[in-house]
N, C-alpha and C positions, 0 to 999 in steps of 0.2 A: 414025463412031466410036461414038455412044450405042447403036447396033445392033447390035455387035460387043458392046459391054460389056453390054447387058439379053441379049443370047444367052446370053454367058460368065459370069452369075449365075444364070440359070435351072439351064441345065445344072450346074453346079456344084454349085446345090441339091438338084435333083433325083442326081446321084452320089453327093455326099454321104450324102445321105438314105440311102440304100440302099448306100453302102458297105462297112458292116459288117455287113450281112444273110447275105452267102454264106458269113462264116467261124463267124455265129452255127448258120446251117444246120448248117454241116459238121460242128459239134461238138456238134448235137443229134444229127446223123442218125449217125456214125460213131463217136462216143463217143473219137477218137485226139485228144489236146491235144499230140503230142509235135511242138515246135516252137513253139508259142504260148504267149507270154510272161504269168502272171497280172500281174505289176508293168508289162508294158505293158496290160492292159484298167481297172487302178487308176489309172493316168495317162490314159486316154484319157475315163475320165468327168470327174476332174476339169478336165483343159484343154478341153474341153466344157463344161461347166459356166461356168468363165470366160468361154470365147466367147459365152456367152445372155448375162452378165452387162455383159461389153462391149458385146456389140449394144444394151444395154437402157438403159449409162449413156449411150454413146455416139450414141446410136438408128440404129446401122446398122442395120437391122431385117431385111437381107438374109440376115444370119448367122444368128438365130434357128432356122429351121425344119430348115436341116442339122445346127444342133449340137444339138437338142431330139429329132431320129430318130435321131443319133448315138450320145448318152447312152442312149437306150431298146437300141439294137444292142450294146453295150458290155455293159451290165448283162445282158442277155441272156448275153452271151459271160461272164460273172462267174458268173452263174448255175451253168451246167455247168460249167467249170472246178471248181465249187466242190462238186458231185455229183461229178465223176469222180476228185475229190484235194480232199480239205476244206481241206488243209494250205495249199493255194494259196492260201487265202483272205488269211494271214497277209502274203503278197506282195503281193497287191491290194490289203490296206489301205495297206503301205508306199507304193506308188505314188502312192496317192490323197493319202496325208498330204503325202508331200514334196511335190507340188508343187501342191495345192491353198492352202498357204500360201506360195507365194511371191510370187505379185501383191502379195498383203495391203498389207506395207511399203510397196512401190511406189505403190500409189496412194496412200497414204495420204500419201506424204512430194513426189511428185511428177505423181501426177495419171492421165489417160487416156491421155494421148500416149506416157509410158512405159510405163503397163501395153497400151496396144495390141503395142508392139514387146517386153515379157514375151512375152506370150501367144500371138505370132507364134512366137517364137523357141522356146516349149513348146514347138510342132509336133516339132520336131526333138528334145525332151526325151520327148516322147512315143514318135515309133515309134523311139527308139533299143535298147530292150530290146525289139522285135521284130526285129530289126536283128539284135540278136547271137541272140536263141535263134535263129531261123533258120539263122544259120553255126553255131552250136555244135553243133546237134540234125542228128547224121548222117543220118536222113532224116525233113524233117520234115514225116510226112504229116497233121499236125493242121494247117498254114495252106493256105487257100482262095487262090489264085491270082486269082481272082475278085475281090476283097477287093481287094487290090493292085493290079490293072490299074486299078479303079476309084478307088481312091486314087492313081494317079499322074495320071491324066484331071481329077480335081477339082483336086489342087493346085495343076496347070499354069492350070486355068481361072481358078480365086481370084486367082493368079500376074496374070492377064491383066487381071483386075478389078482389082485394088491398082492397077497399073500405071495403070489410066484413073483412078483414082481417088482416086490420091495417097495411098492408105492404106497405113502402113507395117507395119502386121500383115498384111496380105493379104498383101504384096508377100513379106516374110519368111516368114509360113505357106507360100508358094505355091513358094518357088526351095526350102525346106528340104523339104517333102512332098514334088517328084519327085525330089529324091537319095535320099532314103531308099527309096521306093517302088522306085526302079531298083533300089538294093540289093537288095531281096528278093526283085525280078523276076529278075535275075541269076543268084541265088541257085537258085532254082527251077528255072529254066532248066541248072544246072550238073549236079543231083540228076535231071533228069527222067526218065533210065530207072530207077532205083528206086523213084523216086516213081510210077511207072505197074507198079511190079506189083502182081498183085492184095493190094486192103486189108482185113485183114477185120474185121466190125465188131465193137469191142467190146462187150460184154456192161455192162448194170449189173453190181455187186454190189448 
C-alpha cells in the first residue's frame, strides 16, 4: 500500500506540474482564447495559492511543488488572455477575489481541518467556469485537450492519495477534479469534427 501511495504522489506531482503547460502553449502559440474561461485562470491561482498555503500550515509538503508550477502555468495563461482581450483581465480579478477570501473566516474561526475540506471543495469552484465556457463556446478551439486529460490523471491520483491518507482535501479535490475533467473531456469529444478543421492563427494587434 505505501508503494502504491509514493507512486500515486509522484505522479500526481509531476501532472500537476505540467498540467497547465499545454493550454498555456496553446494560447501562446495560436492566439484563439475562445472557450477558456478568464474567471476560471483567476480562481485557478488563487485555489493554488491556498494549497502552498495549506501544505505549509498543515506541512503536507507533497502539495507544494504542484501547486507552486501550477500558479506559474495559470499566470502564464492570465498573461495572454490579457494581450489578446485586456478586458478579461477584469474577470480574472473577479475570480481571484471571490474565492481567495473565502478560506480567510474559516480558518480563522475553525481551523485546518475545515479549511483543508474549503480548499478541496474549491477544486470543483475552480474548473467550474471552464466547465460552462466550454459548453457555451460553439467551438471552443482556445482549450488544450492536453490540459484536461492531465488533469483528469492527477485528480484521480490525489483521489488515490487522500484515500491512503486520510486527507479530506485530497479525497474531495480528487472525486470533484475527475467530474469536472470528464466534462470537458466529453465536451471536446462532442465538438471534435469542428474542432479539427483547420485553425488559423491569430494575429496580434
Amino acid at each position: 500500500m505505501e508503494g502504491i501511495l509514493t507512486t500515486s504522489v509522484v505522479l500526481a506531482n509531476v501532472l500537476g506540474a505540467i498540467m497547465a503547460f499545454p493550454q498555456a502553449i496553446r494560447l501562446v502559440r495560436t492566439r484563439h482564447t475562445e472557450g477558456v474561461s478568464p474567471v476560471w485562470a483567476g480562481i485557478s491561482v488563487a485555489a493554488n495559492t491556498w494549497w502552498i498555503v495549506y501544505g505549509i500550515g498543515t506541512r503536507l509538503w507533497e502539495v507544494l511543488p504542484v501547486s507552486t508550477m501550477s500558479a506559474v502555468a495559470y499566470l502564464m495563461i492570465i498573461w495572454v488572455l490579457g494581450t489578446v482581450d485586456p478586458s478579461s483581465l477584469r474577470r480574472v480579478a473577479v475570480g481571484f477575489v471571490a474565492v481567495a477570501i473565502v478560506p480567510v473566516p474559516v480558518l480563522l474561526t475553525l481551523g485546518w481541518p475545515a479549511v483543508g475540506l474549503v480548499v478541496g471543495l474549491l477544486y470543483g469552484v475552480q474548473l467550474s467556469p471552464a466547465v460552462i465556457s466550454a459548453y457555451r463556446t460553439a467551438i471552443p478551439l482556445g482549450i488544450s485537450p492536453a490540459t484536461w486529460l492531465l488533469a483528469w490523471s492527477e485528480a484521480f491520483l490525489w483521489g488515490v492519495y487522500g484515500v491512503g491518507t486520510g486527507d479530506i482535501a485530497l479525497i474531495s479535490a480528487g472525486l470533484v477534479g475527475v467530474v469536472m475533467a470528464t466534462l470537458i473531456l466529453v465536451r471536446l469529444v462532442v465538438v471534435r469534427n469542428r474542432m479539427l478543421e483547420p485553425m488559423p492563427t491569430r494575429v496580434a494587434s
